[in-house]
Structure formats: structure tokens, C-alpha cells
C-alpha positions as CSV (number, residue, x, y, z in Angstrom):
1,X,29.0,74.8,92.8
2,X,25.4,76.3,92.9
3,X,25.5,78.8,95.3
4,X,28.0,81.5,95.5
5,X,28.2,82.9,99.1
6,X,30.1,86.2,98.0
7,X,33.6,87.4,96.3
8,X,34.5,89.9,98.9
9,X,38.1,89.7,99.7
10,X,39.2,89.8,103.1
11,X,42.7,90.4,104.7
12,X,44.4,87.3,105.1
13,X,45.9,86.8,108.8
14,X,49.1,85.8,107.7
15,X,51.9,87.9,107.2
16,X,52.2,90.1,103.9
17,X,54.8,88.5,101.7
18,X,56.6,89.3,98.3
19,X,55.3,90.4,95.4
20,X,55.6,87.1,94.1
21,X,54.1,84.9,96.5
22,X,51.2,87.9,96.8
23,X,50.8,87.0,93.1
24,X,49.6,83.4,93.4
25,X,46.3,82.3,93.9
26,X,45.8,79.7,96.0
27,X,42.3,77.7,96.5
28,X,41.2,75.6,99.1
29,X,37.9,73.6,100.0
30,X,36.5,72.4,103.3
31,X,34.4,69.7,103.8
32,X,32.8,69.0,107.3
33,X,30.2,66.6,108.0
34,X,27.8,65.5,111.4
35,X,28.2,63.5,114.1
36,X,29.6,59.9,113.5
37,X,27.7,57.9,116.0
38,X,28.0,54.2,116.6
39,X,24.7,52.7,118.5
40,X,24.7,48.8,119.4
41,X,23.4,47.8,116.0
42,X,26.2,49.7,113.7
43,X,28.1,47.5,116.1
44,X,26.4,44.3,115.6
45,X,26.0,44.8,111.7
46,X,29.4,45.7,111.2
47,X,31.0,42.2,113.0
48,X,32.4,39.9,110.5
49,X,31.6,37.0,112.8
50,X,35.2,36.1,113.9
51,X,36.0,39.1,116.0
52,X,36.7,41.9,112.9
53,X,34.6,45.0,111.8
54,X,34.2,46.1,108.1
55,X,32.3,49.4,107.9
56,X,33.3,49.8,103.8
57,X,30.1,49.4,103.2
58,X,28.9,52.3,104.9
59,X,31.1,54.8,103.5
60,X,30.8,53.6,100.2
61,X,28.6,56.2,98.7
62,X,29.9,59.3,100.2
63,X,33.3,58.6,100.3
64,X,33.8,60.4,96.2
65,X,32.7,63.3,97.8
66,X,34.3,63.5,101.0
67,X,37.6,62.6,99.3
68,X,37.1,65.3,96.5
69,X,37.5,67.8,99.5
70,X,40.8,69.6,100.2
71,X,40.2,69.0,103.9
72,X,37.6,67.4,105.6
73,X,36.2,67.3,109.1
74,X,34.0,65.4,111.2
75,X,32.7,65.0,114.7
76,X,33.7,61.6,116.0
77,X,30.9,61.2,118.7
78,X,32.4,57.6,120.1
79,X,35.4,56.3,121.9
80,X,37.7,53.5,121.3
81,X,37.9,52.8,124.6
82,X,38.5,48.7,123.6
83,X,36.5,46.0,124.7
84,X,33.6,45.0,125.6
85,X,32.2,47.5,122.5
86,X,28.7,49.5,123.5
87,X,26.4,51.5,121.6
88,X,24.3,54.5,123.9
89,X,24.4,55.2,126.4
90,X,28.2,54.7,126.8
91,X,29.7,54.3,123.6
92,X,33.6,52.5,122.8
93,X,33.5,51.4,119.5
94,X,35.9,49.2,117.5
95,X,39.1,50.5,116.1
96,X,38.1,49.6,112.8
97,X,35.5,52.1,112.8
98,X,38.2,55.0,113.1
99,X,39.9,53.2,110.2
100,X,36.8,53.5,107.9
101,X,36.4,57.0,109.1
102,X,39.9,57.9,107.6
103,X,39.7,55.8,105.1
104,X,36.6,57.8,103.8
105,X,37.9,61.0,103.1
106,X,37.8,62.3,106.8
107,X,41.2,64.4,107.1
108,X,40.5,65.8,111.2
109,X,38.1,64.5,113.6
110,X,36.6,66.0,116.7
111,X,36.2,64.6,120.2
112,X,35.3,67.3,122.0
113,X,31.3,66.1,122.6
114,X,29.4,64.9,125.3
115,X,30.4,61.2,124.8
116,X,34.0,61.8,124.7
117,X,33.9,60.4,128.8
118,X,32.2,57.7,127.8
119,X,34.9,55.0,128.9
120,X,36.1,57.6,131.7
121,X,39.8,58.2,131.5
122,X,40.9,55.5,129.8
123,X,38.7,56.1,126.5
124,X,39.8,59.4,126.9
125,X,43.2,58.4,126.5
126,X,42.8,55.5,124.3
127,X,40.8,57.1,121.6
128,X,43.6,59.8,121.6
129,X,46.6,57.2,121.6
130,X,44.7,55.2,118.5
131,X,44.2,58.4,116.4
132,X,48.2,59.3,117.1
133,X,49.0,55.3,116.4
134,X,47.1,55.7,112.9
135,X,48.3,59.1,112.0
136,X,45.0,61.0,112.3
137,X,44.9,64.7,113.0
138,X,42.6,65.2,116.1
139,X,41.5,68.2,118.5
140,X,39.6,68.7,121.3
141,X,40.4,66.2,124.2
142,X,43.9,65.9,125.6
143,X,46.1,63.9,127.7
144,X,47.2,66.8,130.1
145,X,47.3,70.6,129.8
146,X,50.8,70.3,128.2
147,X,49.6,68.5,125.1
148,X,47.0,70.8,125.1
149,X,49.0,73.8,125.1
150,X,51.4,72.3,122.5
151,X,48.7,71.5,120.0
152,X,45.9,74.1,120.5
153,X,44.6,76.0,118.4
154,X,44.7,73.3,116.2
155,X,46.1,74.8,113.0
156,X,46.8,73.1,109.8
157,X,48.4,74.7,106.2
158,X,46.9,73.3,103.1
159,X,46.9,74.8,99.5
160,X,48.5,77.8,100.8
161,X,46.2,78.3,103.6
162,X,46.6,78.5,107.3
163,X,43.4,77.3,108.9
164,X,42.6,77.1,112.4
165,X,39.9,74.7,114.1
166,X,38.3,75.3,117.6
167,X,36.4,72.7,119.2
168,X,34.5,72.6,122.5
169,X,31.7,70.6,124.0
170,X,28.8,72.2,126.4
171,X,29.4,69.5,128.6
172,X,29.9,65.5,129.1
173,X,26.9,64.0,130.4
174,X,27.6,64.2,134.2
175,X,30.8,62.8,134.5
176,X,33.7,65.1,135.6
177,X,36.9,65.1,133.5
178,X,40.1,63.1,135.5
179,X,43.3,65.0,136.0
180,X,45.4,65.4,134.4
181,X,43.1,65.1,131.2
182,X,41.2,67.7,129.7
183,X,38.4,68.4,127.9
184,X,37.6,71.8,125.8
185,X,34.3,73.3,127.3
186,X,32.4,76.1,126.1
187,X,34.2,78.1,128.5
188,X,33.6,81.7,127.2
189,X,36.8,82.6,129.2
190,X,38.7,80.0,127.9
191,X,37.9,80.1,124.2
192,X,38.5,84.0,124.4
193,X,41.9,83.1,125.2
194,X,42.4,80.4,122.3
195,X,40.8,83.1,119.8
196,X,43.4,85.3,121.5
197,X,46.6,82.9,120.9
198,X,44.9,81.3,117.2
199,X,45.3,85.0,115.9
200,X,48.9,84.9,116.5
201,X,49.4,81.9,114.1
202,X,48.4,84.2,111.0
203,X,45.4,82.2,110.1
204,X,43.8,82.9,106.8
205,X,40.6,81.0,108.5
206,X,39.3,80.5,112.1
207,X,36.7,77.7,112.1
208,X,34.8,76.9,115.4
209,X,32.7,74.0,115.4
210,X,31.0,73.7,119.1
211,X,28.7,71.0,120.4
212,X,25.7,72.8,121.8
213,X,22.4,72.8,121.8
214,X,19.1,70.7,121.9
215,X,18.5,67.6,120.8
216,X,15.9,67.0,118.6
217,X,15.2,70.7,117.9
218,X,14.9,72.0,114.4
219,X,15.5,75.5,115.5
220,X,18.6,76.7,117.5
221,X,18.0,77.8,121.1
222,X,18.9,81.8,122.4
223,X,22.4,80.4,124.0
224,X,23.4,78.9,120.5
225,X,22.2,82.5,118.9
226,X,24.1,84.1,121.3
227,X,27.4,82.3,121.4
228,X,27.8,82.4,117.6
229,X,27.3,86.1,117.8
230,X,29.9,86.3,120.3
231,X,32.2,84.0,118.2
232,X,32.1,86.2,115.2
233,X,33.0,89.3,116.7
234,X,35.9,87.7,118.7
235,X,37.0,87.0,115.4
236,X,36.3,83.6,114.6
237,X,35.0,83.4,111.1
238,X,32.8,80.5,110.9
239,X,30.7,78.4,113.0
240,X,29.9,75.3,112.3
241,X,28.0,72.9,115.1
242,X,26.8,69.7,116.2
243,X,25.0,67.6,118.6
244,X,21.2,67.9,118.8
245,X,21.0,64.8,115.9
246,X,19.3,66.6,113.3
247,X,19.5,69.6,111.0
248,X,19.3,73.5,112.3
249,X,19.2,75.8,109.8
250,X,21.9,77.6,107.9
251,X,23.4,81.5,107.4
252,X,25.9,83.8,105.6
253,X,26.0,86.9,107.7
254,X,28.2,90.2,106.6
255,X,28.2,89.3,103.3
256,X,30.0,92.7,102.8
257,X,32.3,92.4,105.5
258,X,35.4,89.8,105.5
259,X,33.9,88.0,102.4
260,X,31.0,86.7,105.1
261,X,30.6,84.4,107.8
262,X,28.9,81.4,107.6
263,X,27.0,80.0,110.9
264,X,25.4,76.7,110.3
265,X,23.7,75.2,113.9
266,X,23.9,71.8,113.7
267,X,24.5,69.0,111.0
268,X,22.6,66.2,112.2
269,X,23.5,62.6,112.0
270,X,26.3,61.4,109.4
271,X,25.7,58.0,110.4
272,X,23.7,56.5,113.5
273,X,21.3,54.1,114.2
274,X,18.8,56.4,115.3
275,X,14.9,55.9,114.3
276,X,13.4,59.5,115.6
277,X,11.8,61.5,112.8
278,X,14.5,64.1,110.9
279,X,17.7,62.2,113.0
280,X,18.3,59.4,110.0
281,X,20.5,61.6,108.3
282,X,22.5,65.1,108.5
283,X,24.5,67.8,106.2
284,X,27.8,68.3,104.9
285,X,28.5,71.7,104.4
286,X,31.2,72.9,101.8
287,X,33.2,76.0,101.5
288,X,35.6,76.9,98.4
289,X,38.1,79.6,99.4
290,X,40.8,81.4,97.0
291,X,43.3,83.1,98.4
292,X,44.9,86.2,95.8
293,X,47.2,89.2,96.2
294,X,47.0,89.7,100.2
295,X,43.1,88.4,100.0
296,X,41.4,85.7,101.1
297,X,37.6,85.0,99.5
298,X,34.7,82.7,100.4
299,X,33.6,82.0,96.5
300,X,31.1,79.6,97.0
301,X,29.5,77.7,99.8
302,X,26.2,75.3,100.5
303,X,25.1,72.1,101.5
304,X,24.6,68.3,100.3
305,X,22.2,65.8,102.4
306,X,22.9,62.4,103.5
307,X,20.3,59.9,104.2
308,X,21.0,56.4,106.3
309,X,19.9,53.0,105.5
310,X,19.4,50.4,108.2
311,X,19.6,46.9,107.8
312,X,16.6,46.4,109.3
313,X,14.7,47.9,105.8
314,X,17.3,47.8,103.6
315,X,17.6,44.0,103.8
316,X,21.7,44.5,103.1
317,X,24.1,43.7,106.2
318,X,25.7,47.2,106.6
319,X,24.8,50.8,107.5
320,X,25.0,52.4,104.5
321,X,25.0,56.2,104.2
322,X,23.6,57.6,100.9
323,X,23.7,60.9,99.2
324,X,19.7,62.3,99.3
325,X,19.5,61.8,95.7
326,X,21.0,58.4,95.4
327,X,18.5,57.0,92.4
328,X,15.4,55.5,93.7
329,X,16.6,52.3,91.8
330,X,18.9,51.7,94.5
331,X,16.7,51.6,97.1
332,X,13.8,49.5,98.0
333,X,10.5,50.6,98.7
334,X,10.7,50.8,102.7
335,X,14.0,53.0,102.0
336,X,12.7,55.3,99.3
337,X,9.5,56.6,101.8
338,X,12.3,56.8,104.7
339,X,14.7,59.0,102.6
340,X,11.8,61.2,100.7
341,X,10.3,62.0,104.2
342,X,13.6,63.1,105.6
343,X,14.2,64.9,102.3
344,X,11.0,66.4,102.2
345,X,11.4,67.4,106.2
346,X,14.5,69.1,106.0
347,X,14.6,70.5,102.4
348,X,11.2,72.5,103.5
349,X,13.3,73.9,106.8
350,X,16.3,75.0,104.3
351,X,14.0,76.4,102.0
352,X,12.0,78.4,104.7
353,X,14.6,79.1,107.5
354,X,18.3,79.5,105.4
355,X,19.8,82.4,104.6
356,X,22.4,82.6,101.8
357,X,22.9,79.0,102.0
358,X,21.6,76.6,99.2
359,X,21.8,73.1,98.3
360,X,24.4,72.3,96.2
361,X,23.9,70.7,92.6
């Protein structure tokens, strides 16, 4: 990768262990990507005309890198709340979509946003019973405090690592959650508390990825300042958010402290239908870890931009979302000025407004 955050080892949470297992070196990279919208016309271009959905066509050119990931993570900002499916203002996609989604690369998804009411208490609850029927790893909306309680912190080991994942939403749009379900808010109380119990699973790595903010806002507002601040030092150590639908710039604090923390406001759009200048496309962030002799090290860390491409100039049937620097002799010339405005938009905020966090190459 391009851009090394830092190699300052930090104490991993876990217990120590012998000499031998202290020994190894582990390594481990996250992936996590925007929000994964589906508006009425994802819907209508992704029908097959005899009551099936295919979306392989929009995660065709970011899948390689999404897969190359150790674990990757995205917000899924729909429910699969069944039929009649709807785009915005109330979304329920098709169960194909959370297919394609997995089928991608996508290891965990998030539901804790302020569509995850959408289709009231029985998307809630159907969007949770489809992820658990397919096998996907999930967090942030539950059935009833017990499930809640029994699953979060979400915590998952790979490569060695233990990593927790906090999710939490600012709110839902108006509409009140139904007992016995619940959602996570950004409840300073009640994430205190999870920080609290997420430290007793030894982590090596406390991610929080909150939905907050703005939308349409390049910069993040004094509340998104402030809670990220107030996640660090409870311990968290990274911060990764979503919802305003477009990029918010990126930073590596305490780069001599705990190998650094990296706060990143918002990743935009993976994939929507949106129109809006700066919301057709969004930001996966990466960060490589190794893990050595009681130590756990952020070695490298960045960015890669995705661009979307709509039927409606692209001429194909499907969504499709591109890496930024797909070859212009991919694209058409309707699609080329689309993608080298957003590019040129939010390459000029990174460049001006990041700290510590490049594009990667």
C-alpha cells in the first residue's frame, strides 16, 4: 500500500500468552465501504422481468478488491422487508440484493441507520431473520434485548485478531422502535456501557462505525467532532461513519500513541441512485494490522474511490459501481465527465482537508 499510517505497537487487549504464540505474527486487513442504498430505479434495473433480481453486474468491478480484504464491512442502508419492494423514502429491497452484497466480498453488514424502520417491525425483523437464514454476520438491530445482549459487542477473531464492531444510528426518521425490538442509538450512556463490556472480550481492535451527521455536507458538523473525540478516549480505536451520502474528510490522530487512531466522517454512497453533485459515489477505507510479540500495529492505511454508473448514461441495464480509475475506455463520454467531476470534487477535499490519510495506489 501507499500510505503507511504508523508502526507503533500498541498493547494488544487480549490476554498475554506463551512465549510461543507471543512469537507469531499475525496480520489482518479491514475493509469497509459506504452506504448500500437501493432507490426505485436500482430496483427497476435490477428486475429480470419474471419476478428475479440480478445485481452481478453491479458488483462486478469492485468485488477483486472487496474480496482481497481479510474482513470486510458495509452499511446496509435498506430492509428486506418483502413485497411490494420501494426505493426512498421507505426502502424494502429484494432478497437478492443481500445475496449480491455477500456475494461481493462483504463479510458484516450494518443496520443500524435511519432506514432500518423503514417496513416498521416487520422489516426490522425480516431483514434480521434473512441475514441469519443466509449465514451473514450482522449488528446493530435486534429482535429483543436478549439477542442483543447475547450478541453485542459484536466481536469476531480472524488471523489471530479479536475485533470488535460498534454500530449505532442518530435516529430513524420519526418512527419509534416497537417492543420488544431494538435499535442501537447514539446513546452516549449506552455505548459507554458497550465500550465498557467490549473491553472485557480482550479485543486487539474496537471499531465504531456510527451513522451521524449531515447530509450533503462535505465537512463534519461540531456533534460528529465531538463524539469521535469522546469515542477515542473511551477507548474505542477507530471511527469510521456513514450517512450524509457523500465523502467527509479523513484523519490519523496519536500517531505516537496506540499505533494511531483513524477517524474517517463519512464514506459516501457505495451504490445509490442518487443524482446530487459529490453523492454518485463514496470511499472504501483499508487498514492492514500485524499483530507481533504482545503488539498490535496499524502498518498501513488509506483510501480507494468508487464512482456509480446509471443506466440512464451508461446505456447498460445495471448499476454498476466502478473503481475511480476504471480506464476511460470503459466508459462512454456521458460517464467519463460524471466520474472526473466526482473525482476531481473529492480528490481536491482529500488533498486539502486529510490528515495522514492518502489515496491508495
Amino acid at each position: 500500500m501507499a500510505y503507511a499510517c504508523n508502526t507503533n505497537a500498541r498493547p494488544q487487549g487480549g490476554a498475554g500468552g506463551s512465549v510461543e504464540e507471543d512469537s507469531a505474527e499475525y496480520t489482518l486487513s479491514i475493509l469497509v465501504a459506504g452506504d448500500l442504498m437501493q432507490h426505485q430505479g436500482q430496483i427497476n434495473a435490477a428486475h429480470n422481468g419474471d419476478g428475479t433480481y440480478s445485481y452481478d453486474e453491479t458488483f462486478k468491478y469492485v468485488k477483486e478488491e472487496v474480496s482481497s480484504a481479510d474482513l470486510a464491512v458495509a452499511n446496509f442502508e435498506v430492509t428486506l422487508g418483502g413485497k411490494p419492494y420501494k426505493g426512498y423514502p421507505c426502502f424494502s429491497a429484494p432478497d437478492e440484493y443481500l445475496k449480491a452484497s455477500v456475494d461481493a466480498g462483504f463479510d458484516v453488514l450494518l443496520t443500524a441507520n435511519n432506514h432500518c424502520l423503514d417496513s416498521r417491525q416487520k422489516g426490522l425483523e425480516r431483514t434480521i431473520d434473512m441475514m441469519d437464514k443466509n449465514g451473514v454476520l450482522h449488528l446493530g438491530t435486534y429482535k429483543n434485548k436478549a439477542e442483543r445482549d447475547k450478541s453485542y459487542p459484536f466481536i469476531i477473531e480472524r488471523n489471530g485478531f479479536r475485533v470488535v464492531i460498534l454500530n449505532f444510528t442518530y435516529g430513524t426518521n420519526g418512527i419509534r422502535v416497537q417492543a420488544p425490538n431494538v435499535v442501537n442509538y447514539m446513546d452516549t450512556t449506552e455505548i459507554a456501557r458497550d465500550i465498557k463490556k467490549a473491553k472485557t472480550m480482550k479485543p486487539d481492535i474496537i471499531i465504531a462505525i456510527p451513522h451521524w451527521g449531515i447530509e450533503y455536507m462535505l465537512q463534519p458538523d461540531r456533534q460528529q467532532q465531538d463524539m469521535a473525540a469522546w469515542l477515542l478516549n473511551k477507548g474505542v480505536d477507530h471511527v469510521i461513519g456513514a450517512h450524509p451520502h457523500v465523502l467527509q474528510p479523513m484523519e490519523l490522530r496519536n500517531k505516537e500513541r496506540r499505533g494511531g487512531n483513524m477517524v474517517a466522517y463519512s464514506l459516501g454512497n457505495y451504490v445509490s441512485n442518487m443524482t446530487r453533485t459529490n453523492t454518485d459515489g463514496g470511499a472504501m477505507v483499508r487498514l492492514d494490522f500485524k499483530k507481533r510479540g504482545g503488539g498490535v500495529t496499524l502498518e498501513d492505511c488509506g483510501y480507494s474511490l468508487v464512482w456509480v454508473s446509471r443506466p440512464a448514461i451508461s446505456g447498460h441495464k445495471n448499476f454498476r459501481i466502478y473503481p475511480v480509475h476504471i480506464p476511460d475506455s470503459m466508459l462512454n463520454s456521458a460517464e467519463r465527465g460524471k466520474r472526473n467531476l466526482f473525482y476531481k470534487n473529492m480528490k481536491a477535499l482529500f488533498d486539502k482537508y486529510n490528515k495522514g490519510v492518502g489515496e491508495l495506489k
